[in-house]
N, C-alpha and C positions, 0 to 999 in steps of 0.2 A: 829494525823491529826485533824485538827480542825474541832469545830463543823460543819463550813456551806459549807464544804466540803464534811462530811456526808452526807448532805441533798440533794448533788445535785449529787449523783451517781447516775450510768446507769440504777441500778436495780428501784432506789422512781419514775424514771421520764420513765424508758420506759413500764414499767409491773404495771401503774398506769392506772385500767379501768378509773378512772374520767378522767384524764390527755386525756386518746385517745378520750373518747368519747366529750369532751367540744371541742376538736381540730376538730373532726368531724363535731362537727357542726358549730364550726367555716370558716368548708372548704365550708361548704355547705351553707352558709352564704356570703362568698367571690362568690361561684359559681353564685347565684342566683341574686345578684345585678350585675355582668356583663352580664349574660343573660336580664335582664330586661332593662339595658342600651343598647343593642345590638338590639335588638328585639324594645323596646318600649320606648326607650329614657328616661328613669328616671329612678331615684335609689329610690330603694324600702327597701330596708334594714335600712338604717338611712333618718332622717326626716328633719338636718339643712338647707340644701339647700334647701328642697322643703318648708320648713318654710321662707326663707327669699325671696323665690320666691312669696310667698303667696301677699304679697304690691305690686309688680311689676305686678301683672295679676288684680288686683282690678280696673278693667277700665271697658266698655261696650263689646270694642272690644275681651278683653281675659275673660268675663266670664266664659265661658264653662272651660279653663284650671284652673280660678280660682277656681271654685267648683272640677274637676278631682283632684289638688292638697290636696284640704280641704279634700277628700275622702279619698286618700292615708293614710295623717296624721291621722284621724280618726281611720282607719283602722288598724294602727300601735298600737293605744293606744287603743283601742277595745281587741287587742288581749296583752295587759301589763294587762289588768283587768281582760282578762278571768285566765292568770298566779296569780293573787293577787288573787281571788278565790280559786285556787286549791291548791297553797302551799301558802294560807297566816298564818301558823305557822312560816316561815321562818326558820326551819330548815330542813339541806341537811339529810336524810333517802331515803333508798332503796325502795321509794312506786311505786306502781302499775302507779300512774297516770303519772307520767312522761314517758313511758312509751308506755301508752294509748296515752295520749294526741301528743306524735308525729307521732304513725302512725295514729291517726282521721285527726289529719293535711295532712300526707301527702294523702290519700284516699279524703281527702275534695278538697286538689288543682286537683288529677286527674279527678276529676268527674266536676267540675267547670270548667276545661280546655276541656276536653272534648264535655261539652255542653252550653259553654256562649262564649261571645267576650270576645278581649282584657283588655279591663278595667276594668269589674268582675275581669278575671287574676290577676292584678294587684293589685286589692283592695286584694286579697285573697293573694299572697303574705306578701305584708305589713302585713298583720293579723299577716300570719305564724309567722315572723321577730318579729313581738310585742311581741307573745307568747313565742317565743322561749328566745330572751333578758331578758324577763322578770323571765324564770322561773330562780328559789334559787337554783343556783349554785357556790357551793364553793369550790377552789381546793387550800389545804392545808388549809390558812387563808387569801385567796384573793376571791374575789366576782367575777364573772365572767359572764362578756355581750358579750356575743357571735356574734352580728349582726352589730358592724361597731368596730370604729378604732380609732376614735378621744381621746376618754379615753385612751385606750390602747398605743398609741403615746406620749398622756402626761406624762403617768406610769413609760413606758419605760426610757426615756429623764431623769424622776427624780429621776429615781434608780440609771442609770449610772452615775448622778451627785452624789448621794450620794455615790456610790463605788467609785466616785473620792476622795470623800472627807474625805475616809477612813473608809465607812460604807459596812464591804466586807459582813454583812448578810443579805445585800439586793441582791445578785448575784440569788437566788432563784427567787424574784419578777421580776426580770431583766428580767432572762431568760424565766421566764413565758409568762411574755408580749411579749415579741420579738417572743417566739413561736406562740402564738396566731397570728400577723402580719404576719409572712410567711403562718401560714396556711390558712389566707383570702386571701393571694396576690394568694396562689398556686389554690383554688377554684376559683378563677375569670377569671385564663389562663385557666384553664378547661373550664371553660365556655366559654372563646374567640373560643377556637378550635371545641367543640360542637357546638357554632352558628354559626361556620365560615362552616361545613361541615354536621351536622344534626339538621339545625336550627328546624325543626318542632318537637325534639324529646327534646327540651333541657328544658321546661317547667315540661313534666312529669319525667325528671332526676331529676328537683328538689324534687318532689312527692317523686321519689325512693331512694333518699337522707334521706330525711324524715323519710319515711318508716324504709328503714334501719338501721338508728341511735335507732329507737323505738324498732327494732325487735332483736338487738344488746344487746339492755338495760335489755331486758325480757332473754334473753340469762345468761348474766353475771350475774343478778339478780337472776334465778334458783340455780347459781354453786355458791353463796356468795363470788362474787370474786372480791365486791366493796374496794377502797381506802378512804370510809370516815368513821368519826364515825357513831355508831349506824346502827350495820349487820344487826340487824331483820327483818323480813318482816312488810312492810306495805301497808295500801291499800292508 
């Protein structure tokens, strides 16, 4: 059997904690930007659109949307600095703070939801999204951004061109990316159906999203039952 046949049996790709929990937050990632277009008409996850909206509102008349915009964005890379902070070693280990840092996040959106308006919300989103893209994750030897699609879309397209062109040990990369896109399409129908029927509760889903990816991490991380190098603990 050939090598890259090896690599893509059932047991590397379904009994892989990195694998489930990057997918996880992938879904939860897909879920949170169709709730926040649902709810509040902008996508909070990725920043291109509300970047090239940023010219079009630079008037008198759309002030106000042009500063909500500028916040979003901010708010996005606010939270890529707080991840440059915490893992700027840049390697993937079993530490404590990843961890920590997604249930602060998710305890941060529910208290923030619970006591401020919508645009708070929102800014606090986009955070989440910053922090979560940003943090150093790596699954096998692909870098992995969790919070939108555009990379992921191009990955995808140039793998499969390269398995055309007779490069079959890209069928790994392939497949990876392609999972990653169903798991944000399948988080977004989740959310169409939560804001189609429990619209008030589908903010702090995201929370318990959060939360649980964090509480997951601490889980697998007590039983050493991670898929990267370097088992040891860290904080």
């Amino acid at each position: 059997m050939h090598t890259f046949y090896k690599e893509l049996t059932m047991k590397s790709v379904l009994f892989s904690f990195i694998n489930w929990w990057t997918w996880l937050l992938t879904f939860t990632s897909g879920f949170a930007n169709v709730v926040a277009l649902l709810l509040f008409g902008t996508a909070v996850t990725h920043h291109t659109g509300n970047i090239s909206r940023l010219p079009l509102t630079f008037n008198h008349s759309a002030i106000h949307t042009h500063l909500f915009l500028l916040g979003l964005i901010l708010s996005f890379f606010m939270g890529c600095v707080l991840s440059g902070v915490l893992f700027h070693d840049q390697m993937l280990r079993p530490k404590k703070r990843y961890g920590i840092l997604l249930l602060s996040l998710g305890i941060l959106l529910l208290l923030i939801n619970l006591f401020s308006h919508s645009t708070l919300v929102l800014y606090t989103i986009s955070f989440l999204s910053g922090a979560q893209n940003a943090m150093f994750l790596f699954v096998k030897t692909y870098l992995a951004r969790t919070s939108h699609l555009t990379g992921y879309l191009t990955d995808t397209g140039f793998a499969l061109g390269r398995i055309l062109a007779g490069y079959r040990s890209d069928w790994r990369k392939f497949l990876f990316n392609l999972s990653q896109i169903c798991f944000f399409i399948s988080g977004g129908y989740l959310g169409m159906i939560i804001c189609t029927y429990l619209p008030k509760q589908a903010v702090n889903i995201i929370a318990y999203l959060y939360m649980t990816a964090g509480a997951i991490y601490f889980i697998v991380r007590s039983r050493h039952l991670f898929g990267f190098p370097g088992n040891s603990q860290h904080h």
